[in-house]
C-alpha positions, -999 to 999 in steps of 0.1 A, spaced: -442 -695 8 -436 -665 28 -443 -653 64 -438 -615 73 -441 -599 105 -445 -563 110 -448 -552 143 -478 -524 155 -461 -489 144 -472 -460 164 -485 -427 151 -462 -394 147 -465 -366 173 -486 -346 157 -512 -375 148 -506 -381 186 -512 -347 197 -543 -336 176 -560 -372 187 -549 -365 226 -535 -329 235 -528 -340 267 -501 -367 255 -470 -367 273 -441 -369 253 -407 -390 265 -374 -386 249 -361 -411 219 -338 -441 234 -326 -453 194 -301 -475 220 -329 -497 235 -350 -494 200 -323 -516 187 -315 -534 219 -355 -544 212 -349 -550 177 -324 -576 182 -346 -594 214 -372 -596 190 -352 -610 160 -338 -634 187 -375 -646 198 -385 -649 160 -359 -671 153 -370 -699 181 -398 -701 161 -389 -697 126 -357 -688 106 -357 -654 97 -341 -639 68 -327 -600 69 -349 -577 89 -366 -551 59 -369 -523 87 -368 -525 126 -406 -532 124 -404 -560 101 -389 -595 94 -393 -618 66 -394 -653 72 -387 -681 40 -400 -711 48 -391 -745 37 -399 -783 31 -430 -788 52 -431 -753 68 -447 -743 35 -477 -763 40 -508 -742 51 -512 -758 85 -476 -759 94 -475 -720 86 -503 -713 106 -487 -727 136 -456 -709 130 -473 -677 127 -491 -684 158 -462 -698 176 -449 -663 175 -471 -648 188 -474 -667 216 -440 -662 221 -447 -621 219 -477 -626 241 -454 -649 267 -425 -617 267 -447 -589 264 -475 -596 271 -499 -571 253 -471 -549 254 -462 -555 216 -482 -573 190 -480 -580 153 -496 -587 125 -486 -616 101 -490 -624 63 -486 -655 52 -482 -659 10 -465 -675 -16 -438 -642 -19 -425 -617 3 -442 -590 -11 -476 -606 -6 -472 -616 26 -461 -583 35 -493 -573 19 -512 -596 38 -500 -588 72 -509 -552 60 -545 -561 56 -550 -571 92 -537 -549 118 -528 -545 145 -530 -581 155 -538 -599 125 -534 -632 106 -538 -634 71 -531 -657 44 -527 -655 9 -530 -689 -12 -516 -691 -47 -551 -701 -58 -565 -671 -42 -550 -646 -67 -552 -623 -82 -587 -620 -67 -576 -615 -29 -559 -583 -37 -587 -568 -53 -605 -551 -29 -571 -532 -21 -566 -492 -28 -534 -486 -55 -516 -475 -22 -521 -502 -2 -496 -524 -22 -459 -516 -13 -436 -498 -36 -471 -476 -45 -468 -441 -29 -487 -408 -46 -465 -407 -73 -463 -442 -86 -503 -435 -81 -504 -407 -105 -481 -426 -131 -507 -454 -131 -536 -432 -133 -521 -415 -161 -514 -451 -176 -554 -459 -171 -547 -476 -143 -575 -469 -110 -573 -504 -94 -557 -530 -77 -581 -552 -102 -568 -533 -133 -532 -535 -124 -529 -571 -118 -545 -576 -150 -518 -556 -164 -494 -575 -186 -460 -574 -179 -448 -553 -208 -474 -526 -195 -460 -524 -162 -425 -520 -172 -430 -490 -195 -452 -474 -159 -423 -483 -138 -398 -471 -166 -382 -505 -164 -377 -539 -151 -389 -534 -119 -422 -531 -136 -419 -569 -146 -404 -577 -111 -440 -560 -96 -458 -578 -120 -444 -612 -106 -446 -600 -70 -481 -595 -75 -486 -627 -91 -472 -645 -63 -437 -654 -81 -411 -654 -59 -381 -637 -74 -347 -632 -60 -333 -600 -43 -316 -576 -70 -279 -574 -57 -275 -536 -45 -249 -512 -36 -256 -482 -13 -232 -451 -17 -235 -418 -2 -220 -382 -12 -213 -358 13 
């Protein structure tokens, strides 16, 4: 089982400025983003062991032993945020998905925002991701979209019936069969990566 907690992300400036024209605008601090990043890794992990931060809005949380059970889970995820609420008071929420993989609880705390609870039971799918859009699912932007409309492929339903072979030819290769597992609630193992620039 998985826990993942995105934090409430705000909208751009000019989302911000055609919704309120008389928004005032402050300066970026990236020093205290990060000095916030790490206070709120810190407060996670009193709570619950968390494994590498996916973005400086997110952490996923493995759990283990008895944490995996429903009700322990539960508490954890509330447990932070009660911590959150103790700190910041409404200041910062999040939104929390509890599933048997990291992608699906990421999913999950997607479904739910900004303050949200949501869990995701093995037995539950593929039926729970259903009522989803294509884009709604991680990893599915407008162009992975058109590839599975061209591929017959409208809904969340159709791809999860999708067998594995199918999705592999879409996504041009394994990670095809990796999102077939992800959505399947199969927990796989990070793919070993190397990052490398040219300037």
């Amino acid at each position: 089982r998985a826990l993942a907690v995105p934090t409430h992300k705000i909208a751009g400036i000019g989302e911000a400025r055609a919704l309120c024209p008389d928004v005032v605008v402050r300066p970026a601090r990236p020093g205290r983003y990060v000095a916030m990043h790490h206070e709120l890794m810190a407060l996670i992990e009193t709570c619950a062991h968390h494994d590498e931060p996916g973005s400086i809005d997110e952490v996923p949380c493995t759990l283990i032993g008895r944490e995996r059970e429903r009700g322990n889970a539960e508490a954890i995820a509330r447990a932070i945020k009660q911590a959150l609420r103790a700190r910041y008071g409404s200041a910062i929420r999040c939104s929390i998905g509890i599933a048997p993989n990291a992608f699906l609880a990421k999913t999950a705390a997607d479904m739910r925002k900004p303050d949200g609870l949501t869990v995701i039971e093995q037995a539950d799918l593929p039926q729970a991701l259903h009522g989803l859009e294509l884009t709604d699912l991680c990893g599915i932007g407008p162009s992975m979209e058109s590839r599975l409309h061209q591929a017959g492929i409208h809904t969340v339903e159709r791809l999860c019936a999708a067998p594995p072979r199918e999705l592999r030819a879409i996504w041009g290769g394994i990670e095809g069969e990796r999102y077939w597992a992800g959505l399947h609630g199969i927990a796989l193992p990070a793919r070993a990566t190397s990052t490398g620039s040219i300037g």
